[in-house]
KEMI-253966 format. One line per field, with one value per residue (C-alpha): x, y, z; chain. Coordinates in pm, 1 decimal. Each point is the difference from the previous one (the first is absolute). Layout:
BEGIN
xx <- X ...
yy <- Y ...
zz <- Z ...
cadena <- A ...
***
This chain:
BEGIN
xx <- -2371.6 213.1 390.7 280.3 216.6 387.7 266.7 312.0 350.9 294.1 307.5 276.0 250.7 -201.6 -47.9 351.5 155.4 368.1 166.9 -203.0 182.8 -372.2 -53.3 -360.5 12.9 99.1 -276.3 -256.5 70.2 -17.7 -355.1 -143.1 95.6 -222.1 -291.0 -51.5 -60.9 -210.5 -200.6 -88.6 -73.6 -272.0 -146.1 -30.9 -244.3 245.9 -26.8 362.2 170.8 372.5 268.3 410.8 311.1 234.4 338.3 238.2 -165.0 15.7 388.1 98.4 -218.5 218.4 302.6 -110.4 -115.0 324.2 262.8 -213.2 1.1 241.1 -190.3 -364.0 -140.7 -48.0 -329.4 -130.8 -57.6 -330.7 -71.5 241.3 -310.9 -244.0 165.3 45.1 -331.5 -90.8 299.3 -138.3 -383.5 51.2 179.0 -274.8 -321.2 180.3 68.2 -254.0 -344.9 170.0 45.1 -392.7 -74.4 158.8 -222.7 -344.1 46.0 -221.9 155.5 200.0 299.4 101.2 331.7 -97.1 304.9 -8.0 114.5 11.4 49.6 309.9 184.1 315.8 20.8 12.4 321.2 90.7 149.8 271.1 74.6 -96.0 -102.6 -147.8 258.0 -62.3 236.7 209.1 167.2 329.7 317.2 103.2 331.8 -184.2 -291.0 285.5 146.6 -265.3 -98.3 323.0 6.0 -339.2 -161.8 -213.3 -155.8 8.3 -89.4 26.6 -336.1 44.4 203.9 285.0 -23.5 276.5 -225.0 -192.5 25.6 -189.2 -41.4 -275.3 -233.5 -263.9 -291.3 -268.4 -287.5 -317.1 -279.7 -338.5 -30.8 -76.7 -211.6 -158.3 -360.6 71.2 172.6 -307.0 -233.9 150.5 19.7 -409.1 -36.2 197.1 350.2 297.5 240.5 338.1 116.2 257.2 224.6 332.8 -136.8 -184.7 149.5 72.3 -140.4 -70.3 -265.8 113.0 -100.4 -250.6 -159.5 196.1 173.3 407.4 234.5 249.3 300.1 28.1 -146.9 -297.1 66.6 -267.1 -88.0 -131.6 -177.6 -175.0 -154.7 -81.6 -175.8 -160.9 -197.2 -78.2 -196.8 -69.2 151.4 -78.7 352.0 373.3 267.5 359.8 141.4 410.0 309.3 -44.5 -278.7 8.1 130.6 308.1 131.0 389.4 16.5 281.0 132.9 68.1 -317.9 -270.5 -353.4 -277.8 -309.2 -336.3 -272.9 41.5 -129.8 10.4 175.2 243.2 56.8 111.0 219.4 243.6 -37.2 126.8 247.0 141.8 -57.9 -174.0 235.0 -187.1 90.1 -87.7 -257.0 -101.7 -215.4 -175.6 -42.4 -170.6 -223.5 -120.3 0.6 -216.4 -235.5 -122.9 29.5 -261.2 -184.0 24.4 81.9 259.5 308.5 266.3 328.9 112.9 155.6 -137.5 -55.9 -142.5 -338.4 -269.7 142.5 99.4 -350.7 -156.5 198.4 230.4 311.8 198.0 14.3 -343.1 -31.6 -340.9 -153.0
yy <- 1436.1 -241.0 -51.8 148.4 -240.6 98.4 -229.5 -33.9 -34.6 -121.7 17.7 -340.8 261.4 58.8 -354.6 -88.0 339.6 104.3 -37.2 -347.5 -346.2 -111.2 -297.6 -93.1 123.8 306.4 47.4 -141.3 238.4 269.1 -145.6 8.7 341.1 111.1 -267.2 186.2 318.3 -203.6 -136.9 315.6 146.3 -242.9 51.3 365.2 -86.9 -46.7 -302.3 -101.6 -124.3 -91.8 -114.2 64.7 -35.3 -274.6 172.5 -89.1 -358.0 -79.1 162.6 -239.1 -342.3 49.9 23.8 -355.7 -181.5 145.5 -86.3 -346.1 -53.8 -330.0 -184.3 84.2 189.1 341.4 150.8 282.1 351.8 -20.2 -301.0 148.9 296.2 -253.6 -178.3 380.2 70.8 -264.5 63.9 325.8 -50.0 -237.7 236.4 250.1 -248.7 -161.0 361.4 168.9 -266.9 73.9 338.6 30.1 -252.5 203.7 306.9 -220.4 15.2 -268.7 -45.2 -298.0 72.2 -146.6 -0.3 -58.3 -102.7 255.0 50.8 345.6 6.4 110.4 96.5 -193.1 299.7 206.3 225.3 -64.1 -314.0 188.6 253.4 -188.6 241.2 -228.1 -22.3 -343.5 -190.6 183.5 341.7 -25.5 268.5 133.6 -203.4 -336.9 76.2 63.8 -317.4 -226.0 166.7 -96.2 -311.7 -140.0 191.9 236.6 295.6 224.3 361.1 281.8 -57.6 254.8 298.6 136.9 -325.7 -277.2 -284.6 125.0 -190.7 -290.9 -267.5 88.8 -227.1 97.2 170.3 25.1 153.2 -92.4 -54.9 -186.9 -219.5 -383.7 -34.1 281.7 -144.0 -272.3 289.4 222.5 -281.5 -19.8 340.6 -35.4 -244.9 207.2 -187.8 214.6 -107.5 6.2 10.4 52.3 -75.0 124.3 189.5 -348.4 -275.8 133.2 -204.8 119.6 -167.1 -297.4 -50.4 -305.0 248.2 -171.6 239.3 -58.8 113.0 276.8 57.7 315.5 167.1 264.5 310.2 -34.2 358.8 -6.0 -305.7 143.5 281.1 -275.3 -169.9 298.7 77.8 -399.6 70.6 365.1 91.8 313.9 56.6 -107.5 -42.8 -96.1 -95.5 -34.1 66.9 350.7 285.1 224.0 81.0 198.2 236.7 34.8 -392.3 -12.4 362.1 268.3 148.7 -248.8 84.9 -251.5 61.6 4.6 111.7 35.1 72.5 -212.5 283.7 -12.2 -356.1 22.6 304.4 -206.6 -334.1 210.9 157.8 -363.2 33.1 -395.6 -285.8 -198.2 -344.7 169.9 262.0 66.5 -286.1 124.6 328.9 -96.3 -245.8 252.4 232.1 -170.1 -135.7 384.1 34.0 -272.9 49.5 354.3 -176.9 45.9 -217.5 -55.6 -102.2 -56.4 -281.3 -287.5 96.7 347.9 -191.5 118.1 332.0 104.3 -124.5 253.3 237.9 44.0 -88.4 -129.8 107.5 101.7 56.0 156.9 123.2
zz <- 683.4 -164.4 91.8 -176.2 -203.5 99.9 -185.7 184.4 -163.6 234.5 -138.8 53.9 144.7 264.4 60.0 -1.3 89.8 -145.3 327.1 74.0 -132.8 -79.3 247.8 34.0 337.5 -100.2 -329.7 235.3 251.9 -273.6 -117.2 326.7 40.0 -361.7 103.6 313.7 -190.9 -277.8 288.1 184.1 -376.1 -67.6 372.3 -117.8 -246.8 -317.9 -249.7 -60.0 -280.9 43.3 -279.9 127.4 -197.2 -4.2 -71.9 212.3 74.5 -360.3 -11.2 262.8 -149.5 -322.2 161.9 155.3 -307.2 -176.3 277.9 -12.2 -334.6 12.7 299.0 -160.8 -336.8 79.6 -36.6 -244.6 89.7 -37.8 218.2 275.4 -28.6 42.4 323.4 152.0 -23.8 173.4 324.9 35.1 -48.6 220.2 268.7 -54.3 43.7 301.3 148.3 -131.7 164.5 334.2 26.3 -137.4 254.3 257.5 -117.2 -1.2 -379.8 -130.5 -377.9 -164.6 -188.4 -355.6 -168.8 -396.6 -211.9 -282.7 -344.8 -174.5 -381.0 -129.1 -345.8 -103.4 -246.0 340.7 -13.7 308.3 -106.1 -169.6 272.6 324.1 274.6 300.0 299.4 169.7 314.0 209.6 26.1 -110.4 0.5 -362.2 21.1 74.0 -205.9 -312.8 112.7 4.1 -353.8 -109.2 116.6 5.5 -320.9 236.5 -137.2 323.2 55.8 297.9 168.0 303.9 -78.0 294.0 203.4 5.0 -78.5 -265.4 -301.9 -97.0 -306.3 -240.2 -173.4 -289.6 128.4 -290.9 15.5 154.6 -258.8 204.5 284.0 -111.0 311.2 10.8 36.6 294.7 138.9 17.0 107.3 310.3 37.3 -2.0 218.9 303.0 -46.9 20.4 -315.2 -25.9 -363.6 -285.6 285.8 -186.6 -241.3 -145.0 -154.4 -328.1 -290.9 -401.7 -185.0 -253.3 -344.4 152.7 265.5 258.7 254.9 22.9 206.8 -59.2 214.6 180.7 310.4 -35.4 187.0 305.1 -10.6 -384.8 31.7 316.4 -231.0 -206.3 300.8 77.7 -295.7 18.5 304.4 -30.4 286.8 230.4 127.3 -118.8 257.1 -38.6 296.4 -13.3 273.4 28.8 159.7 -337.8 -312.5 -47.9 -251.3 14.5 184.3 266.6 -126.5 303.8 -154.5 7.4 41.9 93.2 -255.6 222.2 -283.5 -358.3 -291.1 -333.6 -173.2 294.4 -20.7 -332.2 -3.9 283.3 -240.8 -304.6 252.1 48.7 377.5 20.8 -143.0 -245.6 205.9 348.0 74.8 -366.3 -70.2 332.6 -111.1 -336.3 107.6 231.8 -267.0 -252.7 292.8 56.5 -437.1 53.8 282.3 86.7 359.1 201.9 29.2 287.0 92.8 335.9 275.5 98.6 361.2 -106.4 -250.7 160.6 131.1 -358.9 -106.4 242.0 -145.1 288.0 -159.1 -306.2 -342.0 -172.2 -403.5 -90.7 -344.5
cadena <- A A A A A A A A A A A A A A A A A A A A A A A A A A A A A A A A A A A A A A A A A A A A A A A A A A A A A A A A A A A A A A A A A A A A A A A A A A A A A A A A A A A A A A A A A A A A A A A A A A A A A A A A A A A A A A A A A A A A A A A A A A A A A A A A A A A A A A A A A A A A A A A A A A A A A A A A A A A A A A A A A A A A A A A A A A A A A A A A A A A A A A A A A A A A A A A A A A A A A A A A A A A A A A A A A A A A A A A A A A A A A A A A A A A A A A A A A A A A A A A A A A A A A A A A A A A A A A A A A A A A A A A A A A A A A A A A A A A A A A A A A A A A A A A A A A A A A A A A A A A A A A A A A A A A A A A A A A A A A
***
């Protein structure tokens, strides 16, 4: 019996959590605690595939190369996705061969710098919706708009810190690297890959792949990266247990099991925010479309509970 495929999406929040300041102490500390969980997931018998956002690491290498600008030339969107992917690949391989070391895991890990084709026509580029660096209070976020030329949105609804700058987040279209990718899938090595939703690139007039600035929502490229390798299972795994309807309300309500239908009544309802746990939702949602699989969302320390079914959000067809 051959093993299931299960591709897992780890969102940058829950690398660098909203109360965190984002030291590498502190995001390594937060890898560790998902590599465990990956570990123990592959000693159950699961192939894994892993890809994570990048948005508050990318947030806070902007602000660098901006507030830098007059010592040394700041560097492009695009390649500040390129150098995350390869801080937090990095985290992940170096966390990741210990903990399946630690298990009697015998299986290298690969980080493989990815780009994912892109539209410049995408309109995302005229209404950006991706929130990237830190959590910010609506009177600083409106003063560093002001100031600074932000474009900044409410990111987390009835909290104090929960606005954020937004970048454009087109659409995924394929995965450059799709066959390396799946050759080392066959030959037993567990990937990591469209770290940051990919590097996003858009195919020139002489063939040549160039690079477009703006960040690739993690959880859309991880569909993307799912259908790449065909892919049993989809899991998201961010800073919280479940999905809510009515977020941080008197009234909220964790969502165990539901249905597609479901899923999309509380997205037309407006009860996931289109820079927070909507993307989540509809890559899940068009993974079962796909598939007619299951998808999840849950914590990082609750993986392989929610993947026995024991916890966290579930969307089925």
């Amino acid at each position: 019996m051959s093993r299931k495929l299960v591709v897992i999406a780890l969102g940058g929040n829950a690398i660098k959590q909203a109360d965190e300041k984002g030291t590498t102490e502190e995001q390594m500390k937060n890898v560790d605690t998902a590599a465990k969980q990956i570990a123990k997931i592959a000693k159950s018998g699961y192939e894994v595939v892993i890809t994570h956002g990048n948005g508050p690491q990318a947030g806070s290498l902007l602000i660098q190369q901006e507030e830098a600008s007059s010592l040394v030339p700041p560097q492009t969107l695009t390649v500040i996705g390129a150098m995350t992917q390869g801080q937090i690949g990095w985290m992940f391989q170096n966390r990741l061969a210990f903990h399946l070391q630690a298990e009697g895991v015998d299986m290298p890990v690969c980080s493989i710098v990815t780009q994912v084709e892109v539209s410049s026509d995408d309109p995302d580029f005229k209404d950006p919706s991706k929130p990237v660096g830190p959590f910010y209070t609506e009177s600083d976020a409106k003063k560093y708009s002001s100031e600074k030329g932000w474009i900044v949105k409410e990111a987390k609804p009835g909290v104090e810190k929960g606005w954020r700058r937004v970048v454009p987040s087109p659409e995924p279209i394929s995965i450059v690297e799709e066959r390396a990718i799946n050759s080392l899938i066959e030959k037993d090595i567990i990937v990591i890959a469209s770290g940051g939703g990919g590097i996003p690139v858009e195919k020139s007039s002489d063939g040549s792949w160039t690079g477009v600035d703006a960040v690739i929502d993690k959880d859309r490229a991880g569909f993307k990266l799912s259908q790449a390798v065909k892919a049993d299972k989809f899991m998201i795994l961010t800073d919280v247990e479940n999905v809510y309807v009515n977020f941080n309300k008197p009234d909220q309500k964790a969502l165990e099991e539901i249905t597609l239908s479901e899923a999309q009544v509380y997205l037309d309802e407006g009860q996931f925010l289109a820079g927070s746990m909507g993307p989540k939702v509809e890559a899940c949602m068009r993974f079962v479309k796909w598939s007619g699989r299951e998808a999840i969302i849950t914590s990082l320390n609750s993986a392989l509970a929610a993947l026995n079914g024991e916890t966290g959000t579930r969307i089925k067809a």
